[in-house]
C-alpha positions as CSV (number, residue, x, y, z in Angstrom):
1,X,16.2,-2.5,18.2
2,X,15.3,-1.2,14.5
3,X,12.9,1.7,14.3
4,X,9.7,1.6,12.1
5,X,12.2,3.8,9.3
6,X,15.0,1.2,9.6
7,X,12.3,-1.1,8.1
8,X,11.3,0.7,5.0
9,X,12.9,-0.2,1.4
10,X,12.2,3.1,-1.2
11,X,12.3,1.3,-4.4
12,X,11.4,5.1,-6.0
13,X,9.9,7.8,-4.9
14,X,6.2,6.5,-5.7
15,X,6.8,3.0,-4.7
16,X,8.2,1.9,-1.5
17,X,7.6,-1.4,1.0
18,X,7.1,-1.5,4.6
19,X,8.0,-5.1,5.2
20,X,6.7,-7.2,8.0
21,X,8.7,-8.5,10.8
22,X,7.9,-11.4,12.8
23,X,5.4,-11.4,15.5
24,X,3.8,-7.9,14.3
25,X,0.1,-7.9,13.4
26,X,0.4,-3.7,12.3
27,X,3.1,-1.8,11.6
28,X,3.4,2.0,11.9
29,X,4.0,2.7,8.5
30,X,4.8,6.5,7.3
31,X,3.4,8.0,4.9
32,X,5.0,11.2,3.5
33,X,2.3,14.5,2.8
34,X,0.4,13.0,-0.6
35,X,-2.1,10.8,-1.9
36,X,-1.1,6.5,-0.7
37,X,-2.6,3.6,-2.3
38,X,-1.9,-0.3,-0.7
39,X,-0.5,-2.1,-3.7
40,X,-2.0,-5.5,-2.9
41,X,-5.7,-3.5,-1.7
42,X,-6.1,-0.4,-3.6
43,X,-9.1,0.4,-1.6
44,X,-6.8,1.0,1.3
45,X,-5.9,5.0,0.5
46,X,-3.9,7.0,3.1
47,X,-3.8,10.7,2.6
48,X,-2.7,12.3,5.9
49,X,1.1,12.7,6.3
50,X,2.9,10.7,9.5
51,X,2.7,7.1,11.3
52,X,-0.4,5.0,10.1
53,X,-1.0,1.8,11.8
54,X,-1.4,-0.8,9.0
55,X,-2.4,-4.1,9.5
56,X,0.1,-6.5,8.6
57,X,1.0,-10.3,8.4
58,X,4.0,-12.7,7.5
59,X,2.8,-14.1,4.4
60,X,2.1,-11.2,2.0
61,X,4.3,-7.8,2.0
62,X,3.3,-4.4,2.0
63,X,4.1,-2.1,-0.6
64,X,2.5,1.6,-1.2
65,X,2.3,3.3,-3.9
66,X,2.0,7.2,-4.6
67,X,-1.7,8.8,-6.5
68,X,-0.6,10.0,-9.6
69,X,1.3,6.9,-11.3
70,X,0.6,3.9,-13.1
71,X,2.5,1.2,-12.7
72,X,2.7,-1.8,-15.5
73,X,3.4,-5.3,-14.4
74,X,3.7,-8.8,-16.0
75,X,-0.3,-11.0,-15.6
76,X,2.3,-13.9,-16.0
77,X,6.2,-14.5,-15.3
78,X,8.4,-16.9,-16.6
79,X,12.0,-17.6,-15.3
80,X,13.5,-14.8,-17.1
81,X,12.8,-11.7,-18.9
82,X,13.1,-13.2,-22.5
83,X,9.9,-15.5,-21.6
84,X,8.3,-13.0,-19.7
85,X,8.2,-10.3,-22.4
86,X,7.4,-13.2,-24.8
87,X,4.7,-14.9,-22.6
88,X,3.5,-12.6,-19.6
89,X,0.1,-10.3,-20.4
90,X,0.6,-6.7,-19.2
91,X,-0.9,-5.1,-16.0
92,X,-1.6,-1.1,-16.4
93,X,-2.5,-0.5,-12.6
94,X,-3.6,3.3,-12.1
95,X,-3.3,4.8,-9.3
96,X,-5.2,8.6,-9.4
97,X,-3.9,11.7,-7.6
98,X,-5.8,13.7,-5.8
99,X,-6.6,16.1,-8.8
100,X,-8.0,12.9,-10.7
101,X,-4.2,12.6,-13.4
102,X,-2.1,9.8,-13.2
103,X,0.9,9.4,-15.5
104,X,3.2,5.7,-16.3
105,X,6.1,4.8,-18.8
106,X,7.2,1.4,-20.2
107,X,10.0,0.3,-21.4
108,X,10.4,-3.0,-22.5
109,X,12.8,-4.7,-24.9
110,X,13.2,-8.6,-26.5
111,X,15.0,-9.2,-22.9
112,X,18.4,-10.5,-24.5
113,X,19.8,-8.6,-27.3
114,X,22.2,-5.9,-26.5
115,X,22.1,-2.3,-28.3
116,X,18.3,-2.2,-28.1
117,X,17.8,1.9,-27.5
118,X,20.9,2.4,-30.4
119,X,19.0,0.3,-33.1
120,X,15.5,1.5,-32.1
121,X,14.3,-2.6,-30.9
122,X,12.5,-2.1,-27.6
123,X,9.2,-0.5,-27.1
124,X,8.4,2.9,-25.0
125,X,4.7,3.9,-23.6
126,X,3.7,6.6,-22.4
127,X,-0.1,6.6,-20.4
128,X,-1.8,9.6,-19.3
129,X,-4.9,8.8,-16.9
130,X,-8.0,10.8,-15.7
131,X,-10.9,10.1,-13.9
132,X,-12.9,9.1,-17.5
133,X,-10.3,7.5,-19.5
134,X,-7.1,6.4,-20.0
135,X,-4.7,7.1,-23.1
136,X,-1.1,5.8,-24.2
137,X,1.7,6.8,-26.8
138,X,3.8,4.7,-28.6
């Protein structure tokens, strides 16, 4: 049988998913020594290291995400990243550490060109969050 780590996909080191398998209502889902925040419920913070029983189901998955980052997402997607960047609205989700500071890049480009970084044609933010406010960089 899998073990509750056998189920977890990293997808970095501030974002990972604890998928749910069929016929489980909560999963034990570990949660390394920092500041956790449910994706899809930010409300839902963990901050004690080890095995949290989370509640689960089969029709949404369950991703966590680290205090200190902000993550940037597309309001709208299309079928590919040429629409999307053209189309989609921007998400800036912050997610505070425990001393109040978040930080998030984005990279985005026109989705089809090639040689973007070499001729300068993409775009790179930087955000810096606090408590009060929340600045960017171009």
């Amino acid at each position: 049988p899998l073990s509750v780590t056998d189920t977890i996909v990293l997808v970095s080191e501030n974002f990972y998913s604890h998928p749910s398998l069929q016929g489980i209502s909560t999963n034990e889902v570990y949660f390394p020594d920092d500041l956790w925040y449910d994706y899809l419920d930010p409300s839902n913070t963990i901050s004690a290291p080890g095995y949290i029983s989370q509640v689960v189901n089969m029709d949404s998955q369950t991703y966590y995400v680290r205090g200190g980052h902000i993550v940037m997402s597309h309001l709208n997607t299309a079928n590919n990243t040429k629409e999307t960047n053209e189309k989609g609205d921007y998400v800036v989700d912050v997610y505070l550490s425990l001393d109040g500071s978040a930080f998030g890049e984005l990279y985005t480009d026109d989705g089809t060109s090639l040689h973007t970084i070499s001729h300068a044609e993409f775009l790179y933010v930087t955000f810096n969050a606090t408590m009060t406010d929340i600045r960017s960089e171009v």
